[in-house]
C-alpha positions as CSV (number, residue, x, y, z in Angstrom):
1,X,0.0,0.0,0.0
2,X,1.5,3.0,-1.3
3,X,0.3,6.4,1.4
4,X,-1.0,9.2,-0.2
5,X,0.9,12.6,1.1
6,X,-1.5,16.1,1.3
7,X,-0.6,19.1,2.7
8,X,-3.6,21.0,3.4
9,X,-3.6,25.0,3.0
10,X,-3.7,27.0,6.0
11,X,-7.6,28.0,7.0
12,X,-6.2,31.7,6.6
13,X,-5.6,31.1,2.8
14,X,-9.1,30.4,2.4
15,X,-10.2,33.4,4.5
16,X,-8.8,35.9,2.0
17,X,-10.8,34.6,-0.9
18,X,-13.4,35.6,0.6
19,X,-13.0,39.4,0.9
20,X,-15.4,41.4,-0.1
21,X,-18.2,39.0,1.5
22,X,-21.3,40.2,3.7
23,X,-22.1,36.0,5.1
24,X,-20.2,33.6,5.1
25,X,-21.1,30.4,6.1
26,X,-19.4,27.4,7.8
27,X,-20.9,23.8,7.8
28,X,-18.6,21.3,9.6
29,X,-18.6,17.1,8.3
30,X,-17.0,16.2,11.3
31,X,-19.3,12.9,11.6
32,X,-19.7,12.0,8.3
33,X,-15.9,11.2,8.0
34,X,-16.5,8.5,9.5
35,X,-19.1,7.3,6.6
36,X,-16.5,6.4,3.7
37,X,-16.8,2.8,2.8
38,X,-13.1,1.3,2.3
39,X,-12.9,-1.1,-0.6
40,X,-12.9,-4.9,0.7
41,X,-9.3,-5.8,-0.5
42,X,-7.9,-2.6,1.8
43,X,-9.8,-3.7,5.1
44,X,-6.9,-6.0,5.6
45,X,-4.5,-2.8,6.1
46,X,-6.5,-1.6,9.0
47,X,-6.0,-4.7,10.5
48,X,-5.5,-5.0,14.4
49,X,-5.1,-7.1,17.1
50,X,-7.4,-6.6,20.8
51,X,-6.5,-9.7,22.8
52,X,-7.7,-12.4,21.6
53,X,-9.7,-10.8,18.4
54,X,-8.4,-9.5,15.6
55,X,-10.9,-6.8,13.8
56,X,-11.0,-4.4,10.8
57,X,-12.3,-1.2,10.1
58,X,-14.8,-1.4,7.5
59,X,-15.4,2.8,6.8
60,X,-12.3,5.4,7.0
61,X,-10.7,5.8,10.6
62,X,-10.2,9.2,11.6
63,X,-6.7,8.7,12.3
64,X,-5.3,7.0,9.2
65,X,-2.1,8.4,7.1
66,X,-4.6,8.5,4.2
67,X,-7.4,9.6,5.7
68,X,-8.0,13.3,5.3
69,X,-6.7,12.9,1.5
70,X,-9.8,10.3,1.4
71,X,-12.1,12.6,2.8
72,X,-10.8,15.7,0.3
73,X,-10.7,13.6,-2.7
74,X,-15.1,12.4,-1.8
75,X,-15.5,16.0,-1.1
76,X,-14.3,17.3,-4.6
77,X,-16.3,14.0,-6.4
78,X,-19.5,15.5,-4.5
79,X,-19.2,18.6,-4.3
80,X,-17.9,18.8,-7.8
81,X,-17.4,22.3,-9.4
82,X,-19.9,24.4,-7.4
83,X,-18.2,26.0,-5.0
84,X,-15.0,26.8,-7.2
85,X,-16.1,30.7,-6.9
86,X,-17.9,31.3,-4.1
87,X,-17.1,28.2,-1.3
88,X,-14.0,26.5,-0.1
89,X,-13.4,23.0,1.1
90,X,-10.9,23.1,4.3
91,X,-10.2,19.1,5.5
92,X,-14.1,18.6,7.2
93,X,-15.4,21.9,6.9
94,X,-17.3,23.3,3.7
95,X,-17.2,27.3,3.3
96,X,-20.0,29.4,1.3
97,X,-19.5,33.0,1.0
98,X,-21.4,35.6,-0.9
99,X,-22.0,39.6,-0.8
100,X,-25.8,39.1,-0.6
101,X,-27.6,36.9,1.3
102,X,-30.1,35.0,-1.2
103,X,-27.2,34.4,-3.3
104,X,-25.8,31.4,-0.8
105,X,-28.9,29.5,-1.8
106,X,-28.2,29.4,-5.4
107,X,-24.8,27.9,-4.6
């Protein structure tokens, strides 16, 4: 298993682009991390052993090498290309800015 490396740009990066903004908005995925499937042939490298048992993780575990670039990579497929001018993606958190309110609801 090869890691994935991802260095994730600091929040205050993301705060600049959005200058200019009346509301911003902040919705944090903080418990759906925890949702992402892992393929059946990489359960085996999340493999560990508790006394007698030995168990695998069956979704994404919050504290995996790979795990935020999991989480980033599902957020881009989802997400797609809507929030390319007026949001930002920051590890579990997904940022919607605008200048007028009603605007936000078109994003």
């Amino acid at each position: 298993m090869i890691p994935f490396r991802v260095m994730v740009d600091p929040k205050k990066g993301l705060i600049q682009r959005f200058h200019g903004s009346n509301f911003i908005t902040t919705t944090d995925l903080s418990s759906v991390f925890l949702k992402l499937l892992l393929y059946i042939t990489s359960r085996k490298w999340t493999s560990f052993k508790f006394g007698n048992q030995v168990y695998q993780y069956k979704v994404v575990s919050n504290g995996m090498n790979n795990s935020v670039l999991a989480f980033i990579q599902v957020l881009g497929i989802v997400l797609g290309d809507g929030l390319k001018e007026n949001g930002a993606t920051y590890v579990d958190d997904v940022d919607v800015h605008s200048v007028c309110f009603e605007d936000i609801y078109d994003i």
